[in-house]
N, C-alpha and C positions, 0 to 999 in steps of 0.2 A: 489613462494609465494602462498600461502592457506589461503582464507578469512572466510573458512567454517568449523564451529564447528561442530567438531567429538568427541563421538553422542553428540547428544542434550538432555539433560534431560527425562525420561520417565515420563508419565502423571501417577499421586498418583491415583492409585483405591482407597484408604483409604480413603484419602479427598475426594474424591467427593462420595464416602460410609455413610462418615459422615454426608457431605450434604446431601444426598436424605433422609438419615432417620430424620434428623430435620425440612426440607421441609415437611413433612411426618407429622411432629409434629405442625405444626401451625396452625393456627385457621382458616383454610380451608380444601373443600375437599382434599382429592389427586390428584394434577395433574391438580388442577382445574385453575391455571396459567397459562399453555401450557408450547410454548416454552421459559416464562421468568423462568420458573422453570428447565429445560432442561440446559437453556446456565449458573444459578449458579452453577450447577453440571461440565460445562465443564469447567468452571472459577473455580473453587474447584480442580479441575485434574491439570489445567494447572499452578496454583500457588502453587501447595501441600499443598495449607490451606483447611480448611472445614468449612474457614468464609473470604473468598476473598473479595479483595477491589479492585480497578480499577482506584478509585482518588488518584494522582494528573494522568492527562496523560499526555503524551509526542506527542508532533504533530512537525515532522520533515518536510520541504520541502525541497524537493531538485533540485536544477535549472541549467538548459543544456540547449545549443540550439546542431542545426539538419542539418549537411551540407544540407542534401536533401530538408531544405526547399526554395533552390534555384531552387528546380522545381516546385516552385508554389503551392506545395500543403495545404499550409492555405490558410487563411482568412487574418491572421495579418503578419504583417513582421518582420524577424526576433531581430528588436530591440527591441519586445515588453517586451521580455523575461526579461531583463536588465530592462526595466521598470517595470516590475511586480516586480523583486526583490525588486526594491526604494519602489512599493507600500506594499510589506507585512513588510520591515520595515519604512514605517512609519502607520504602523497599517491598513490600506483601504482597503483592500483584505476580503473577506469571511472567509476566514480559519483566519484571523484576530479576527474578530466578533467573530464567532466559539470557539477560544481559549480563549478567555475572559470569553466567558460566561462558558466555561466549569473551570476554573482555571487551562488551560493547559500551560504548559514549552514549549512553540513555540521558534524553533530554527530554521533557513533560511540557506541552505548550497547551497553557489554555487560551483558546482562540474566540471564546464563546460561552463559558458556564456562565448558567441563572443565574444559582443561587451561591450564598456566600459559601468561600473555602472554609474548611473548618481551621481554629486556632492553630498556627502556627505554620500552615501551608505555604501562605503566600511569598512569604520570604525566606522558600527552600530552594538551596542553588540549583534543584533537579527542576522548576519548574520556570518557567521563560511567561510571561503576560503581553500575548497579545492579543486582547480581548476586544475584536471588531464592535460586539453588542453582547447583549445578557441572554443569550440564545436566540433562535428564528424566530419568527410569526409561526402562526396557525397556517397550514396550506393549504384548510379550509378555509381560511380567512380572509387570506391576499397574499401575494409573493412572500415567499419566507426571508429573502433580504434585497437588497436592492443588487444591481449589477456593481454600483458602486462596493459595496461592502464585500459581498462574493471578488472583488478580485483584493480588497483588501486583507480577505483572509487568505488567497493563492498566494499573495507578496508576502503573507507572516511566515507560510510554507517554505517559500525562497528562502525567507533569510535563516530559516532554521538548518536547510541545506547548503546554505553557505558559511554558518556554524562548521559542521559536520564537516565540508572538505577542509576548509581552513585550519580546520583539528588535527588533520592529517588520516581523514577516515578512508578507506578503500571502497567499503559498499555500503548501502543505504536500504535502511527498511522506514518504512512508515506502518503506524498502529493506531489506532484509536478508542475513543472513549467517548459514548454519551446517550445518552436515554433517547431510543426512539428513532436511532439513525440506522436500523435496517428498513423501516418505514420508508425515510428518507428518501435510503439507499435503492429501494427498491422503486418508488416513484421517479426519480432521476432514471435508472438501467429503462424502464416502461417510455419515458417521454425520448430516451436516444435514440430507443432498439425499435417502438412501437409496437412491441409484443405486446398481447394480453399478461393482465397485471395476476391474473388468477393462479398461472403457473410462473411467477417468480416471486410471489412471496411467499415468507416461509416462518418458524416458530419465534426466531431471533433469540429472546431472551428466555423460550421456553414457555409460551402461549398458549392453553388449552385449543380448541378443535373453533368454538365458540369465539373467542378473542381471535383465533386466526381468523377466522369469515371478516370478521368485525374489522380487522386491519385492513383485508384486501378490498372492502367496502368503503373507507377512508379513503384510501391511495386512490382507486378508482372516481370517487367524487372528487376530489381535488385536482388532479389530471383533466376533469368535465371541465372545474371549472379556473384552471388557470392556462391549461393551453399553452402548455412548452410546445417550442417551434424545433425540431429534433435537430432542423439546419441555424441551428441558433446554441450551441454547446454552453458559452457561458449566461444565454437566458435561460434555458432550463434548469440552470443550476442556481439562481438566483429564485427562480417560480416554486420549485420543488427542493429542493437540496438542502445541504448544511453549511455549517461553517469549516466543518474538520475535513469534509468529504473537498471543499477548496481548499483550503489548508493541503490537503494530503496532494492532491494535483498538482498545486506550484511547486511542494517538496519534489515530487516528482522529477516537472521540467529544469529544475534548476540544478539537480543531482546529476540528470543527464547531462547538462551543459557543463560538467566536472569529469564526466569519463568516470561516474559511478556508478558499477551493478547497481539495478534497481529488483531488491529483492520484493515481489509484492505478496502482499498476507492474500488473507480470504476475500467475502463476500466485498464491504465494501468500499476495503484499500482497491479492488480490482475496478467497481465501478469507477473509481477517483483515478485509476489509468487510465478506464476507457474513457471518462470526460478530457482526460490530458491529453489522450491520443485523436480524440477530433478538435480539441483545439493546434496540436502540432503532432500530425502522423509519422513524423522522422520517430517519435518517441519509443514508440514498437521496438525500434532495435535494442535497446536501455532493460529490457523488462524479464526479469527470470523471475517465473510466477512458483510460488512457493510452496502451496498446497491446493487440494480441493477440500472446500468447506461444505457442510450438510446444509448450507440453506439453498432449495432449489434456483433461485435466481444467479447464484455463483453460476454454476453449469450456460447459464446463456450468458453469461458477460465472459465466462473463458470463451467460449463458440465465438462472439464477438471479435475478440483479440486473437483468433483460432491459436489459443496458450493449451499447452500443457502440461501441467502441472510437476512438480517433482514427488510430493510425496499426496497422501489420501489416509490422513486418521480418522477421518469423521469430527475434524474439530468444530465450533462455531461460537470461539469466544471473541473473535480480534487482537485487539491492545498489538498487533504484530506477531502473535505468538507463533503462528503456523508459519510465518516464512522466517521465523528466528528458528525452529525447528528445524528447516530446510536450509539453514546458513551451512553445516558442517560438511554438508554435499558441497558446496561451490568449493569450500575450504581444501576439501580433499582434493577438487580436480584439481585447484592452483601447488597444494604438494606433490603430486603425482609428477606433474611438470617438473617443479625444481629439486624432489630429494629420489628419483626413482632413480636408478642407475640404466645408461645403455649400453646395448651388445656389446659395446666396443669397451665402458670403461667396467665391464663385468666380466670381459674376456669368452664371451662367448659367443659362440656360431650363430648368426641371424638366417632364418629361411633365407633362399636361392630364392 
């Protein structure tokens, strides 16, 4: 089974040729925008127009819980995950708000919760069931799912991204939800990068000082003893990983394979790039990273993808929210292009 498009479209020099020289043309200096004139040129490339749009977008979640979080390492427990589902569809959630005001096609996949939906969840049209298992294993225990399942949850990603273009979406965000998957997240970014686990874990859900030692303790014994192969992208993510964090990587490849901005959230929507980007490196070019998030592991998976960011709140909640934040910057560059007036049909004098 192969969840990963081979290749992936190449980025149009022409179109984003086209852009720079009518960026060039409008009733401004050159360049004097910065980087909202940089990212319509990358939005130009990455859709082969030379007047890219970006609205409607697609804001996908996708929700898993984390055997591991039977070693304590949150704050909440793992029912909350199931309860978060009930709250993004009945709208309450941030990334809720967020897709409202953006006029985003929010779609809720659970790919993996434990424990049951609460009454009336299941059969809400905002939420999609493709439920590989009832969450990972322990990753204290043995692999948290098999290779087989890890790519069943990438192909649930796909097809939710081919929802998404099929809808008539321009850009793509991925979010997630689920007890324990900055754990996860942060054992997958340690078996890619091989960095020490010490400095890229971080509070997640708001952790005392105590519980953090206690996480970076976990992740570090589980790592001893499951030994991802760093040249093995989809073993380690089967030994350490989630379901949502594969989930989020096939949405990924498959969004690209549509010629759609791939806006990415935080911590670890970013990790689920960089496992997509060493299963298929052409992916990099797809990827407008959307915030920096406070959990120190973000900062080395940007380094990684050497991304930088559009905006820095200090957010650290997911569900997509940071790079739904960062949606109205792309949005502005694709207006700027199509409603900005130039020299000529403004009737004025351009520099010599």
């Amino acid at each position: 089974m192969s969840v990963i498009p081979d290749p992936l479209p190449q980025l149009d020099s022409i179109a984003a040729e086209r852009a720079l020289r009518r960026l060039d043309r409008l009733t401004k200096p050159p360049g004097s925008l910065g980087r909202l004139e940089r990212l319509a040129v990358e939005l130009a490339a990455i859709q082969a127009e030379a007047l890219p749009r970006v609205s409607p977008p697609a804001m996908l979640v996708f929700a898993a819980d984390h055997g591991v979080a039977a070693e304590g390492v949150s704050a909440f427990p793992q029912a909350v995950t199931a309860q978060m589902v009930a709250n993004f569809t009945a709208g309450g959630a941030a990334i809720n708000v967020f897709a409202r005001q953006h006029g985003a096609r929010l779609e809720v996949i659970d790919v993996g919760v434990a424990t049951p939906l609460p009454d009336g969840t299941a059969d809400h049209p905002l939420l999609v069931s493709e439920r590989v298992r009832l969450g990972t294993t322990n990753m204290l225990e043995g692999d948290a799912m098999t290779r087989d399942e890890a790519q069943q949850a990438m192909a649930a990603g796909g097809r939710a991204a081919e929802r998404a273009a099929a809808a008539g979406c321009r850009s793509l965000i991925v979010g997630e939800m689920g007890i324990a998957n900055t754990t996860a997240s942060s054992a997958l970014l340690a078996a890619l990068t091989g960095k020490p686990v010490a400095g890229l874990v971080g509070p997640g859900t708001g952790i005392d000082d105590e519980r953090l030692a206690h996480k970076r303790a976990v992740i570090e014994r589980a790592l001893a003893a499951r030994q991802p192969d760093p040249a093995d992208p989809l073993g380690a993510l089967a030994a350490v990983g989630g379901l949502e964090i594969a989930a989020m990587a096939g949405a990924l490849l498959v969004g690209a394979s549509h010629r759609l901005p791939l806006i990415v959230d935080g911590f670890i929507a970013t990790v689920a790039a960089l496992l997509a980007c060493r299963l298929q490196p052409s992916l990099r070019n797809f990827l407008i990273f959307g915030h920096r998030s406070r959990e120190p592991g973000h900062e080395l998976a940007l380094q990684a993808l050497d991304a930088r960011p559009l905006i820095d709140f200090e957010l650290r909640l997911g569900e997509g929210t940071g790079a739904a934040l960062a949606f109205p910057l792309l949005d502005s560059a694709c207006r700027l292009l199509t409603e900005m007036a130039t020299f000529d049909d403004a009737g004025i004098d351009a520099a010599p």
